[in-house]
N, C-alpha and C positions, 0 to 999 in steps of 0.2 A: 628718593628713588620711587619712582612712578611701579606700582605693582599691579598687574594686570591678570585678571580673573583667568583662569580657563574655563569656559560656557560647554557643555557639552551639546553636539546638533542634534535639532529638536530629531524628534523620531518618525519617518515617514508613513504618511496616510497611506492604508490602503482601501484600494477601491472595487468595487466589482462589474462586472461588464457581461451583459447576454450575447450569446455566441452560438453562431446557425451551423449543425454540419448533417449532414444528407436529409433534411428534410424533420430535423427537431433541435433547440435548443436547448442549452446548459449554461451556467454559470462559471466565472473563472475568477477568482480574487486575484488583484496585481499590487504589489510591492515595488514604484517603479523603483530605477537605478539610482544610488546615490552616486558614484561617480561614473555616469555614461562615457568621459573621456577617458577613462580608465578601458575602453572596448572590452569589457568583459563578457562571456557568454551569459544570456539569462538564463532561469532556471527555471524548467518548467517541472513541478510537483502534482506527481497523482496519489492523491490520498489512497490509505487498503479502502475492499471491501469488507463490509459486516452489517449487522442489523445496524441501522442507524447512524450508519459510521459514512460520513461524508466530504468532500471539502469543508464542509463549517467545522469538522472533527480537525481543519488541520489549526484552527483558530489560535494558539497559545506559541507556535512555530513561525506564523505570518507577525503576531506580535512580533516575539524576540526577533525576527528577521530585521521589521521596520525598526525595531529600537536598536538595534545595532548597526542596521545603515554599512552591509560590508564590501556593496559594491555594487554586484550585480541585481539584476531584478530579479522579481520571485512572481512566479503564477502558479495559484493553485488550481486546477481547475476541477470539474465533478465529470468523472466519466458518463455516458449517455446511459442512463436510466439510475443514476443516485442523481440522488440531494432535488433541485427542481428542476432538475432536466424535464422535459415534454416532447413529444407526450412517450407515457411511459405502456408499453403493453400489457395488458388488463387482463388475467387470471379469468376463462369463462364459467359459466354459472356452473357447471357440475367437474369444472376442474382442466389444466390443461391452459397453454397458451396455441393460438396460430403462430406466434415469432416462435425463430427457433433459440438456444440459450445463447447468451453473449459469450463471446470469446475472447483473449489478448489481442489477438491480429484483427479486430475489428474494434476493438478498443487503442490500437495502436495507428490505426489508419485515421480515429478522430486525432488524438494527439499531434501527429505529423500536420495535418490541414489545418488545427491549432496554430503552430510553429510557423507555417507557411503564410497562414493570410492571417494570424492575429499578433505576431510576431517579426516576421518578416526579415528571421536573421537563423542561424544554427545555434541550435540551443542544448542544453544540461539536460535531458529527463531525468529526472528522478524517480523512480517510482519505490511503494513503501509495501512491507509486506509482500503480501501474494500478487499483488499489482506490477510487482518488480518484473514478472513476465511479460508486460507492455511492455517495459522499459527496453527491454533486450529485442521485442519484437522490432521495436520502432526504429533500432540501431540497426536491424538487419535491413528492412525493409526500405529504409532510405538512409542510408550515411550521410550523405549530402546537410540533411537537415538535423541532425545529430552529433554534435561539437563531443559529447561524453555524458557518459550517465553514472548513475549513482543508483546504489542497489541498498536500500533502509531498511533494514530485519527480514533481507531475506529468507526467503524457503533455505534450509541447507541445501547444498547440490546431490545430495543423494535423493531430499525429494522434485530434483527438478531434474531429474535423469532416468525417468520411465517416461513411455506412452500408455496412458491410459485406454484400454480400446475403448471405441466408442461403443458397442453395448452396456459396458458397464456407465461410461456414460450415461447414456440412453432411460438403465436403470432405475440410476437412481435421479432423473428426471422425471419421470413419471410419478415418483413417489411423490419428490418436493412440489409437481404440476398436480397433484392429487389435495380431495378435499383433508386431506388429516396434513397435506403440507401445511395447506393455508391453515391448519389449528396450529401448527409449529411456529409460522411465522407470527400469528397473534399472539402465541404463549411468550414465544421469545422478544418481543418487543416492551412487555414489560419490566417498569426499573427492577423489580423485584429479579425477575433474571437476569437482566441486562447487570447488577450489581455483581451479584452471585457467581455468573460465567467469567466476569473482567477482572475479581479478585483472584479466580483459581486458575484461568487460563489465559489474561493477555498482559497482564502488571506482574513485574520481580514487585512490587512494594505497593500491598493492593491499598492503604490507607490515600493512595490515590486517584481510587475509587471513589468522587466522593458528588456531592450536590451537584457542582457544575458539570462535571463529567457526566454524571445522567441524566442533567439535562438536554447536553447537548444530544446524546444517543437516541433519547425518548423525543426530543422533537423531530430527531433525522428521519427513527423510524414511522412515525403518523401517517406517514405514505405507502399503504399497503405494494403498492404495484410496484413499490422497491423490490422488491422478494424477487419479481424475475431475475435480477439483475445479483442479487444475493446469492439466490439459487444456482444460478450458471457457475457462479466458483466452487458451490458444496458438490454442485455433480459433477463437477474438475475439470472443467473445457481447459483449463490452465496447465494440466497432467501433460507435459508432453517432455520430450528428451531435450533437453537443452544443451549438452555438453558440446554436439558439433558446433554450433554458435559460440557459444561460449570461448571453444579452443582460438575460432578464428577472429575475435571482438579484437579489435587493435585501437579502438578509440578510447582516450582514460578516462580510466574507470575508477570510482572510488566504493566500496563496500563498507559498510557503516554497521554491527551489526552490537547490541545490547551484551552489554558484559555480563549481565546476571541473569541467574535461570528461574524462571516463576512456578508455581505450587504445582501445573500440569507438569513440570517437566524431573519432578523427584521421581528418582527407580526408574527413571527410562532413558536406556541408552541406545545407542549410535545404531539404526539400521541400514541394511542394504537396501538400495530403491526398489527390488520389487519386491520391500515389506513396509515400504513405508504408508503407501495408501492402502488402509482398512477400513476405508466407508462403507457402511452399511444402513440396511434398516434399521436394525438394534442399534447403532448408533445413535444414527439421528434420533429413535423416539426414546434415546437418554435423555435428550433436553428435556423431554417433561420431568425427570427428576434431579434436575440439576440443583434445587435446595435440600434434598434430601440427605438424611446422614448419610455420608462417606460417598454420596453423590456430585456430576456437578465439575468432575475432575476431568479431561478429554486427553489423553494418551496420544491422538490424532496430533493436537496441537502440539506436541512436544516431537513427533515425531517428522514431521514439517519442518519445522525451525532448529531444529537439533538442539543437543542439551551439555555443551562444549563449544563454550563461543574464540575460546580461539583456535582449536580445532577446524570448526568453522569457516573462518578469515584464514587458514591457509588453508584448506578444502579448498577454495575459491582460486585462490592465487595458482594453485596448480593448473586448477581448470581452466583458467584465462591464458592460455599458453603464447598467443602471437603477443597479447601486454603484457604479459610478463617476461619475456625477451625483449619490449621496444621498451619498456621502463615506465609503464603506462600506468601500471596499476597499484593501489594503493589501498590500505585497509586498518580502519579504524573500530574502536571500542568505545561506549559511552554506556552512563549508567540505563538501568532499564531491561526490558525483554522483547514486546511483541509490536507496542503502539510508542515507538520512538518518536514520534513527533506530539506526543504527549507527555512522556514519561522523562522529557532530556531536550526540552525544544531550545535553552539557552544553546548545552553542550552541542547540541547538530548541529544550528547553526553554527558556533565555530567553527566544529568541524568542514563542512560544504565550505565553507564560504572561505576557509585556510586552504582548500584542496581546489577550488576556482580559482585561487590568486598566484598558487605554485603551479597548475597544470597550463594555463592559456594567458 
């Protein structure tokens, strides 16, 4: 009897590509398709924001993708003003930009023109963290070009269910466009906080904090004039009421949200949206004692992401009321907390890439 090996296929290359939209360039890593006859939607992945935190952060996800080869393509791409996007607007000499802060809905307007001329088909957005508000912008703003999206360690919906006015806005703009920002952003871009913050506020299992991780952080952040772009989510251009959206989203959707809850989120529980944002001064010039004993811990982040992940995942399911009548919606757990596409990139992938093959 003739016995014959089973080979497993090799694991596909990914590549990356510079990509022009209104007048500056970015980068986008692509995963192409393993089975294109399969007509599956591709998936287009926006990394969070954070210090340092980039498309290259989505690197260990793009792996597991191409070595698992589950169907669809994968693109990462780096929203306009992270990772090496150009040009990026430059903090003036005594503080303060002329751009105004970035938004979702202009960060969802590069996405879509992504989709349209880099693409050329209706795609998955995925978006991760607090970026998951592109995701939803992109879905509103053009369905056409929006197959379904995917929401990875969402904000809970209690904190995506105020409007922040814009003075408060405003406020704390000026602070992060002030010269003691730019010491924030210099203090913070150090591994020594970069370690510190990611064990107590963005890992359930901070031993995965570790060399590589701060490397990648500590190279993303070398680029000071990230900080606009940083900055624009601490002063919450992203605060806004999502629920109407939300109710009326009828394309499937998948929610993906970290089954375990990390050190910021011990002792704090479930708020009403208009307590969940408490930015402050005093907060932010926490960072500087973020090594300090009993320092270092952010209540903020736990109060974001909610500290009840399956809670959570029907929080959502309620919220999503036209998909959850058409049968649209679906909602998954994997190990991890806040940077799922670090802390579970085999498990997501499964996850996405089981939930692309059942949904289209």
């Amino acid at each position: 009897m003739l016995a014959i090996a089973c080979v497993p296929a090799p694991a596909l290359t990914v590549s990356t590509r510079t990509v022009s939209f209104n007048g500056a360039t970015y980068s986008a890593a692509v995963v192409p398709a393993a089975r294109p006859e399969a007509k599956l939607p591709p998936v287009v992945l926006l990394p969070p924001i954070g210090v340092g935190i980039d498309r290259t952060f989505c690197v260990k996800f793009l792996d597991a993708w191409a070595a698992a080869a589950p169907g669809p393509a994968l693109h990462a791409i780096d929203v306009v003003g992270m990772g090496d996007s150009q040009p990026k607007p430059k903090m003036k000499r005594f503080g303060g930009w002329d751009e105004p802060p970035r938004t979702p809905a202009g960060w969802a307007e590069q996405t879509l023109a992504y989709i349209d001329s880099e693409v050329g088909e209706p795609c998955v957005v995925a978006g991760q963290s607090n970026l998951c508000a592109v995701a939803l912008e992109a879905a509103s703003m053009k369905p056409s070009s929006v197959a379904g999206i995917v929401l990875v360690g969402p904000p809970a919906v209690e904190a995506l269910s105020l409007n922040k006015p814009q003075e408060d806005i405003d406020k704390v703009w000026r602070l992060v466009g002030s010269p003691l920002g730019a010491a924030l952003f210099r203090f913070a871009r150090r591994k020594a906080f970069l370690g510190s913050f990611s064990k107590k506020n963005l890992f359930a299992n901070p031993d995965l904090v570790d060399d590589e991780y701060l490397e990648v952080c500590s190279r993303g952040a070398q680029d000071a004039s990230s900080r606009h772009a940083v900055f624009s989510f601490v002063a919450g251009t992203w605060r806004r009421d999502y629920r109407p959206l939300l109710s009326t989203l009828a394309v499937p959707t998948l929610v993906v949200s970290g089954r375990d809850v990390g050190a910021a989120g011990a002792g704090v529980g479930k708020a009403a949206p208009q307590e969940v944002d408490k930015t402050s001064y005093a907060g932010l010039l926490s960072w500087f004692k973020v090594r300090g004993k009993g320092g270092g811990r952010f209540d903020q982040v736990a109060r974001d992401l909610g500290t009840d992940p399956e809670a959570k995942l029907s929080d959502f399911a309620d919220a999503l009321v036209a998909g959850k009548a058409a049968g649209t919606v679906q909602t998954a757990l994997v190990p991890g907390w806040n940077v799922l596409v670090w802390e579970s990139p085999e498990e997501l992938t499964a996850e996405i890439s089981r939930w692309v093959a059942s949904s289209f």
